[in-house]
C-alpha positions, 0 to 999 in steps of 0.5 A: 738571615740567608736561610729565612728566604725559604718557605718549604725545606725537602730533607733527603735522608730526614732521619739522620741524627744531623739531618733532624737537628736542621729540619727542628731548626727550620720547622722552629722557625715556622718554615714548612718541613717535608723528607724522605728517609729509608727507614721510619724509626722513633726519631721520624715518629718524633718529627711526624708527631711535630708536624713534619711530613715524611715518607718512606720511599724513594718515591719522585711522586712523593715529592712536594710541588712547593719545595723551594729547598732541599737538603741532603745528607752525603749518606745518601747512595749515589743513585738515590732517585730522588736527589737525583730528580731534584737535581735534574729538574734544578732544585736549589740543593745543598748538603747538611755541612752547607746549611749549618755551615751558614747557620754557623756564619750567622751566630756566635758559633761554639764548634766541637769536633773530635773523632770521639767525644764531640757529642758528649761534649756538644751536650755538656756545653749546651747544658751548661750554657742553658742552665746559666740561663743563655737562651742558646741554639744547639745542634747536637749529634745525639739525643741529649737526656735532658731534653729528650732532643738533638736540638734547641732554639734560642733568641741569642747570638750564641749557638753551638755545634757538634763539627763532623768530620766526616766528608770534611763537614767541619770545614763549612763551619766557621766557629768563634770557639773551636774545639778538638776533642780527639784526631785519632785516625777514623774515615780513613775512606775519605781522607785516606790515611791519618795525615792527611785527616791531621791536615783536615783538623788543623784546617777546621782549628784555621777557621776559628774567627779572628779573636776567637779560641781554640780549646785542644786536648793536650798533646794533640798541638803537637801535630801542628807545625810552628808555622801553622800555630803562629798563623793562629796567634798573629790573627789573635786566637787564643790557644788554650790546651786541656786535660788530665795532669797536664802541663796545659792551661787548663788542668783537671787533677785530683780525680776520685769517685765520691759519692757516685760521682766522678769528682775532680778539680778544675784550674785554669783561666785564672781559676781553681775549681774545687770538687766539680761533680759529673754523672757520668762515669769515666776519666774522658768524660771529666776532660769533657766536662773539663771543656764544658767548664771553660766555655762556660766560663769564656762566656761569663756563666757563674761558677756555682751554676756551671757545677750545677748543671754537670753534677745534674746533667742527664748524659745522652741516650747511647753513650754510657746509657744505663738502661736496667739496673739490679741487685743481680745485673746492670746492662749499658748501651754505649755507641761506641764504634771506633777502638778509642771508644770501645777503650773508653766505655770499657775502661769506664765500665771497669772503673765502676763495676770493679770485679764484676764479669763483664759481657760485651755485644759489639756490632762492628760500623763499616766495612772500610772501618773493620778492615782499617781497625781490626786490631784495635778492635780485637784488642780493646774487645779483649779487655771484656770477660766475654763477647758477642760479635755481631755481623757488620752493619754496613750503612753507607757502604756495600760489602768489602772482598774478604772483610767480616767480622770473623777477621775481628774475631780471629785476631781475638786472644779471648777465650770467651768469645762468640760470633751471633747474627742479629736472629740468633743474639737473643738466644745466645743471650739467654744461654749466657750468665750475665753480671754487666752486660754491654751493647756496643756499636753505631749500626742497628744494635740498638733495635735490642735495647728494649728487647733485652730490657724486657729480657732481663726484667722477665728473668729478675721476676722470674729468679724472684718467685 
């Protein structure tokens, strides 16, 4: 394997969710791992505990003398010093997209893409091909549950892993399985407008291998041309469409909650599925599982394994995330950062607190992304009896002449409607009369969870006495 040359991997931006899943792959393998990032948060602490060294300054003189690799990620600031020392002094250098684009060359890829969704579903494959006893490698953007990691390592051909789209990573990959979950416009600072991120899409489903598949929610085929579909099925990929009541080839139906469950069926490749369970709330969430069905079932999983594994699958920490649960409060953390997904947890949430007052803290991702979206965000935001706006984390990007999250708020018709900054959110919180509470965003809101957790136990111990 290419990547098995080299001995001491440098990670520049380590703490990424991507990022970290690579360099667990490179210190699985025994190869020595060191990075940087800005920040040390409980990821670094978890890759520090496993061995790896890792600094906090962007620092030339912290560098390694033996590093023989170095990894980036694109989030890292243009004048970065220390990725521009090492590529000065001639460092063999690549971006994340590149080392798991040849990862993704040296195995028997599972790729899912989706500008919403593909981390859910990334996990839910992942789960469902573990539990069927594949001895898988996985490379997942979020903290799956059920194995308190991003990653797993495995001794089988068979990988997957989550396609970003963003900075067109996902046209590094080259999948057996390709799957599109979602092309809703979003990185609108990259790909500029939404055809031309449709055109980034239909090239990722082109790089599907000959033979292989291509899974794609239902409807969204629509955006290809009959020239580009025909390509795909003269090199013999088989086109397999997904979703909720659909005239497609895979059809989930007969959608209920039973028992705390989303229940559904399932039919498709010849089967019919009754009665399949899922822990996680929402009808997006059964059309994820509904794709976790059917690679497990393209990869020969037994059926009552595959229904094992989703009605017991733990869920990933920030997405629908239950995080304290009483008689008098239920408070979820979601990451939800793009107005389909805001929809999506709201709506979720609707569905299994029917009538209950629901109170939303959403803290906007991006200032291109705010400018590019502000009325969907007012109007998915809406929907919640009452919201919190936060300040707009900016990550990657400095500040946009005019863009706030005022021009969120104002476009709100919601009565119940705040703006806090993140000094002040706990006081506005404690003001508040909270039924279901919502934390919501992609930024640094999550530096919160377990603050209102503590929150809100002290004041359920308190109402108790």
């Amino acid at each position: 394997m290419i990547l098995d040359a080299y001995r001491h991997v440098y990670f520049v931006g380590i703490g990424g969710i991507g990022m970290s899943a690579i360099a667990r792959y490179f210190h699985a393998k025994g190869v020595q791992v060191s990075g940087y990032d800005r920040t040390r948060t409980h990821l670094t602490i978890a890759l520090e505990e496993e061995g790896m060294s890792i600094h906090y300054t962007d620092d030339t003189e912290r560098i390694p003398d033996d590093v023989d690799l170095v990894i980036y990620t694109p989030a890292i600031p243009k004048d970065h010093k220390e990725l521009n020392w090492l590529k000065d002094h001639q460092f063999p250098v690549m971006k994340r997209s590149e080392a798991l684009g040849i990862i993704s060359r040296e195995k028997s890829s599972v790729c899912i893409a989706g500008t919403h969704g593909k981390t859910t579903t990334s996990s839910m494959v992942t789960h469902v091909l573990k539990h069927g006893d594949m001895d898988i490698t996985a490379f997942v953007g979020g903290l799956m549950v059920d194995y308190d990691s991003n990653f797993l390592i495995g001794r089988s051909d068979l990988a997957v892993l989550e396609a970003d789209e963003y900075d067109r990573s996902f046209l590094q990959l080259d999948p057996y399985i390709s799957v599109i979950t979602s092309m809703d416009p979003d990185h609108l600072d990259i790909y500029g407008d939404k055809d031309t991120m449709d055109e980034g899409f239909k090239d990722f489903a082109a790089r599907t291998r000959d033979n292989g598949y291509l899974i794609i929610r239902y409807g969204l085929l629509k955006r290809f041309n009959a020239g580009e579909i025909s390509k795909l099925r003269e090199r013999k990929i088989r086109i397999l469409e997904y979703g909720e009541d659909t005239y497609g080839d895979i059809r989930i139906h007969n959608f209920r909650v039973e028992e705390g469950f989303y229940t559904f069926d399932y039919e498709g490749l010849g089967y019919l599925i009754p009665n399949v369970a899922v822990n996680m709330p929402g009808r997006h969430n059964a059309e994820n599982a509904c794709v976790a069905i059917t690679v497990g079932l393209l990869e020969g999983i037994e059926i009552s394994k595959i229904k094992e594994s989703l009605r017991g699958f733990k869920g990933i920490h920030r997405r629908f995330e239950r995080i304290f649960s009483s008689d008098n409060v239920e408070y979820i953390d979601d990451y939800a950062h793009h107005p389909g997904e805001l929809k999506a947890a709201i709506d979720a949430a609707r569905k299994m607190y029917p009538g209950r007052w629901i109170t939303g803290v959403f803290q906007p991702h991006l200032y291109s992304r705010t400018r590019d979206f502000a009325d969907g965000f007012a109007e998915e935001l809406d929907k919640l009896d009452e919201i919190i706006l936060l300040d707009i984390y900016p990550a990657r990007e400095l500040p946009i002449e005019g863009v706030r999250s005022e021009m969120i708020f104002d476009l709100m018709k919601n009565p119940n409607k705040k703006l806090a900054t993140k000094a002040t959110l706990m006081e506005v919180l404690e003001e508040s009369e909270l039924d279901v509470l919502m934390t919501l965003g992609a930024g640094d809101i999550d530096i919160f969870v377990q603050k209102i957790k503590e929150f809100l136990t002290e004041r359920e111990r308190v109402n108790l006495k």
